[in-house]
FIKOLMAR-534908 format. One record per residue (C-alpha): residue in three letters; x, z, y. Coordinates in steps of 0.2 Angstrom, whole numbers, plus 5000, padded with zeros to 4 digits. Example, Ala and Ser with C-alpha at 12.3 -4.5 7.8 and 13.67 -1.06 7.14 Angstrom:
BEGIN
ALA506250394978;SER506850364995;
//
This chain:
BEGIN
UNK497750315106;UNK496950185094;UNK498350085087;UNK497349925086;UNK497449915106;UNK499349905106;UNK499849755110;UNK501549715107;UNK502849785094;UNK503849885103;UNK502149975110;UNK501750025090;UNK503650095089;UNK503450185105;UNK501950245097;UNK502750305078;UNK504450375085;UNK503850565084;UNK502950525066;UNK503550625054;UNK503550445041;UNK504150325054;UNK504550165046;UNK504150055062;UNK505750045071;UNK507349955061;UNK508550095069;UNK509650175055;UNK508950355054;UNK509850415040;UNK510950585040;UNK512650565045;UNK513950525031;UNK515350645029;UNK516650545037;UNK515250505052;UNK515150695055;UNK516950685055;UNK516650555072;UNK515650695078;UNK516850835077;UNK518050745089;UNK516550695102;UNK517550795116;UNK519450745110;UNK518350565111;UNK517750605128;UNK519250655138;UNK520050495130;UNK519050385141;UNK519250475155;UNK521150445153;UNK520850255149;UNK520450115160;UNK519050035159;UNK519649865155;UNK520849945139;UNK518950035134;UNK518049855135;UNK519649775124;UNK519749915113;UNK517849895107;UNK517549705107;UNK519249675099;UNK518849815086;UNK516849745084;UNK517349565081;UNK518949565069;UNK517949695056;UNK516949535053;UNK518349395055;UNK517649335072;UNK519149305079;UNK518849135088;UNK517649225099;UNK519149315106;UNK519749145111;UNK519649175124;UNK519149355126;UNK517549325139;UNK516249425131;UNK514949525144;UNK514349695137;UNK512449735137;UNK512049905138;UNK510549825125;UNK510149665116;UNK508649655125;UNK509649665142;UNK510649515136;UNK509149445131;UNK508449465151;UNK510249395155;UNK509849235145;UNK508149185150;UNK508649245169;UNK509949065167;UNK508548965158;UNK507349005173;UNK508748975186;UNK509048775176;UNK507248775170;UNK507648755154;UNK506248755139;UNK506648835122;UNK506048845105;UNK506049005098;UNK505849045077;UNK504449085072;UNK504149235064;UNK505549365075;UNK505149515083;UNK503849475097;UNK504949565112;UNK506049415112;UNK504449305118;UNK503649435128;UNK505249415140;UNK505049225143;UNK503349255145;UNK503549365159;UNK504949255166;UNK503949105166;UNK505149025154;UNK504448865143;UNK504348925125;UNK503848835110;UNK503748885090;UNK504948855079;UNK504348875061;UNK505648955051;UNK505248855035;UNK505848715045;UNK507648775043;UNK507648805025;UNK508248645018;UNK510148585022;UNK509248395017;UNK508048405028;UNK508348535042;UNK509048375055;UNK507648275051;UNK506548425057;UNK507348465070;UNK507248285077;UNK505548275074;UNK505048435082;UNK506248505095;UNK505448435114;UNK506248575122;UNK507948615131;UNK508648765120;UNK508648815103;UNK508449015100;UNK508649085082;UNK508949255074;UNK509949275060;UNK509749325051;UNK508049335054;UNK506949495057;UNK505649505049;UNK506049415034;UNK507849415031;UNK508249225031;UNK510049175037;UNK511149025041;UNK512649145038;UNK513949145024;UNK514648995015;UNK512948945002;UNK512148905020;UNK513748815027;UNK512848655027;UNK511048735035;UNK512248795053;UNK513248635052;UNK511748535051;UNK510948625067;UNK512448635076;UNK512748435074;UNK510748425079;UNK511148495096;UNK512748405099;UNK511848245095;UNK510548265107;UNK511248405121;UNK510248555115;UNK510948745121;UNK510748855105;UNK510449035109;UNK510949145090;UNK510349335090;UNK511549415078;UNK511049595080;UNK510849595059;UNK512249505055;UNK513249665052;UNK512249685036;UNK512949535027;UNK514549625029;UNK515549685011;UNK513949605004;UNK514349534987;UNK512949394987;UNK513549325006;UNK515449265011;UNK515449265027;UNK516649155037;UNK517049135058;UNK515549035065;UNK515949055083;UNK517648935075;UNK516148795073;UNK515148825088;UNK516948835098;UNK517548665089;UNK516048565091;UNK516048565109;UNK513948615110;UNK513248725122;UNK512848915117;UNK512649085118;UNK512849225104;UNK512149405105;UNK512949545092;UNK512449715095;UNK512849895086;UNK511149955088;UNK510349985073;UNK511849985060;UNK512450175060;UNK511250345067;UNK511750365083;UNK510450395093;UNK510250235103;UNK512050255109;UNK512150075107;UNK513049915115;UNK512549745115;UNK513849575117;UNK513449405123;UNK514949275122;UNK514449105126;UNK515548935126;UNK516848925138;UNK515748795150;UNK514348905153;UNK515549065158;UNK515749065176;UNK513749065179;UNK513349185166;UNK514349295175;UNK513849275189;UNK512149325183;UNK512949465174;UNK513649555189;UNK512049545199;UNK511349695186;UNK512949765179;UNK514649815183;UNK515249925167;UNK514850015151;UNK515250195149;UNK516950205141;UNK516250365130;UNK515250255122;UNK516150095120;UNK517450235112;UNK516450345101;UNK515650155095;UNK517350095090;UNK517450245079;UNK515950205069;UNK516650035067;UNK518250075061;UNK517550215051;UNK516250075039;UNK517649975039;UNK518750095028;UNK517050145020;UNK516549965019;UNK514950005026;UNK514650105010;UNK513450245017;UNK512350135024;UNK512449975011;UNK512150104996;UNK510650195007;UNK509650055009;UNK509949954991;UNK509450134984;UNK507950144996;UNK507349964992;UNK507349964975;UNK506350114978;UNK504950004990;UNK505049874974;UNK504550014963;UNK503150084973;UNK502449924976;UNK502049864957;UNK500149854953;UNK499649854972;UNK499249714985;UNK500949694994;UNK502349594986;UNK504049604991;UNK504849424992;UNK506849404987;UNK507149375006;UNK509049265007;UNK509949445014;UNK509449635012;UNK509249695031;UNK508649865036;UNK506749785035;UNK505949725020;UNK504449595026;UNK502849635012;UNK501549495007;UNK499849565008;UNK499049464992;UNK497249504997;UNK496749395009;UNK495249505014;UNK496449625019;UNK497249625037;UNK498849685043;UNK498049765056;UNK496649845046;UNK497949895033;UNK499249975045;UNK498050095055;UNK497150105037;UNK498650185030;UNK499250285045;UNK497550385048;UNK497550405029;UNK499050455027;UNK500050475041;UNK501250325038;UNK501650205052;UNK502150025046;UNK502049865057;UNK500749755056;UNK501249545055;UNK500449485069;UNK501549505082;UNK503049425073;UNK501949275074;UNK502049275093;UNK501049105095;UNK499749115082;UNK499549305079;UNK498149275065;UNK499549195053;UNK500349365052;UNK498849445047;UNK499549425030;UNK501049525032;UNK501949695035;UNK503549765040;UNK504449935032;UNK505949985040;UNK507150055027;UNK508650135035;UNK507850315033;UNK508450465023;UNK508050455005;UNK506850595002;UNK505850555018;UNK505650365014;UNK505250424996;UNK503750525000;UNK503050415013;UNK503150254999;UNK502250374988;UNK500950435002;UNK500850235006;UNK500550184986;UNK499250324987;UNK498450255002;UNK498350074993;UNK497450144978;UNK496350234989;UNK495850074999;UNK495849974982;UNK494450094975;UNK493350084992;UNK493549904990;UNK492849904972;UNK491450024978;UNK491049904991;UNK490949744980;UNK489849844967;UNK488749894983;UNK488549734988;UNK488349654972;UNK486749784968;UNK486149724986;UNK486049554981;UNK485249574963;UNK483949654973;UNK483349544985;UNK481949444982;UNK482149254978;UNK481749114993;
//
């Protein structure tokens, strides 16, 4: 298949899964830690567990354990939250009440394009909202009077691609200022936490209870966490969605029209994972991908991209192409039939003006050492190739020029 006729993200990770340098999807990848295989050793003492328990102690066990590791207790008040067998499932759940109150929303701009290909396809309004806008703690409420027309607000945070949060106390006064925006003038605001486990044991972020200020400001919301791509297991993942009190009786009933229950396997052997980083302090991973992004900065010194000090350190690092007669799009199937490496183009994440991302590229980190290592090496290798055929074709060009004749 040509690449350049994909025509969503998901489509170009669907496409680089089986690569043997697949830095497309943001899924952890890495080998097992010690103490993970430790998890795996006891996968049938784990199963016959959740046969013995009932389903509701399964679902209290696991949200109980998923939001106190990151001191989320007022979400537990009260303990409402709907499991997802996905994000993008409680994504669906969203947009299916925003359809049902035809409700417009504003979604950041860039994110990850499958959040707008579902309100497309529900016929949901959506509007961009330009993640710069958000910046500023002076002038975010200005902003946001000046350029939110729509119903809802949906953000991710922290953002993916490009890392840029409202989380931790530094940037206190950034959520306050949006949450007070939409008390002021009734606006829902939607947050996709599926990073926000990231920021945890991070030295540079002090995280504090937000769903305390959403609960106490008496706004309208909905939250998604998820466990998908924070430890490697194999898309065994669940997804959460807790919204504010007022909005619960509907939701659910939304909710039960597509799913009764989550496996109790899962909801236990999950539990495990959290409660293993929490001893570990999310050490295998945190020290895996600080190790494999000081890597990418290495490899990237004397070529075209530039990696930007984004506000957190994900498992994605957003690259600036600074050529501007080199496209994402040219660049990534470039670089993959060069070398074999699968990266993701910018475009998409611009979901209303594609062009804009042209100047951009995402590189998943969460992958084992030795394979990211090679593939930055055969991606450095395929950027030096391009910038000599680039040269050759300026010195062409210019010999074709100093040969024409003059008018």
């Amino acid at each position: 298949m040509n690449i350049l006729n994909l025509t969503d993200l998901t489509q170009h990770e669907a496409e680089a899964i089986d690569q043997e340098f697949n830095f497309a999807n943001a899924f952890n990848q890495q080998t097992q830690s010690s103490s993970q295989m430790d998890i795996i050793t006891k996968l049938p003492e784990i199963w016959l567990d959740a046969k013995r328990t009932k389903q509701k102690d399964s679902n209290e066990k696991f949200i109980v354990t998923f939001y106190t590791t990151r001191g989320l207790n007022s979400a537990l008040q009260p303990n409402n939250i709907m499991l997802h067998y996905a994000a993008s499932i409680a994504i669906i759940h969203i947009a299916n009440y925003l359809v049902k109150k035809r409700l417009s929303v504003s979604l950041i701009e860039p994110c990850f394009d499958s959040l707008f290909n579902v309100f497309k396809h529900l016929e949901v309004p959506i509007y961009p909202l330009k993640e710069e806008l958000l910046h500023d703690g002076d002038s975010i409420y200005e902003n946001l009077k000046k350029y939110i027309k729509t119903d809802a607000i949906f953000l991710v945070d922290p953002n993916n691609p490009t890392g840029f949060t409202t989380l931790g106390i530094k940037n206190q006064k950034i959520f306050a200022e949006i949450v007070r925006f939409c008390k002021d003038y009734n606006k829902l605001l939607i947050i996709d936490y599926c990073f926000a486990n990231f920021l945890m044991y991070d030295d540079e972020v002090e995280l504090y209870d937000t769903y305390q200020v959403l609960k106490e400001s008496g706004i309208n919301y909905m939250a998604i966490e998820d466990t998908g791509k924070y430890w490697p297991i194999q898309n065994t993942k669940v997804a959460m969605l807790k919204v504010s009190d007022c909005l619960y009786e509907e939701m659910y009933s939304i909710y039960t029209a597509y799913i009764l229950s989550i496996s109790p396997f899962i909801l236990n052997l999950l539990s495990e994972y959290i409660l293993e980083s929490h001893r570990s302090q999310f050490s295998s991973t945190r020290y895996l991908l600080k190790k494999n992004q000081t890597i990418l900065k290495e490899m990237l010194q004397g070529t075209i991209l530039h990696l930007p000090e984004t506000m957190t350190k994900t498992c994605v690092a957003w690259c600036e192409i600074q050529d501007s007669s080199i496209k994402s799009t040219e660049l990534q199937e470039f670089l993959f039939q060069a070398k074999g490496v699968y990266i993701l183009p910018g475009t998409f994440f611009y979901w209303s003006n594609h062009p804009q991302g042209e100047k951009y590229i995402r590189i998943a980190l969460a992958r084992d050492t030795d394979n990211f290592m090679q593939g930055m090496k055969l991606l450095k290798e395929g950027l030096e190739i391009l910038k000599l055929e680039k040269s050759v074709w300026k010195t062409e060009e210019l010999l074709l020029n100093s040969t024409k004749s003059p008018i």
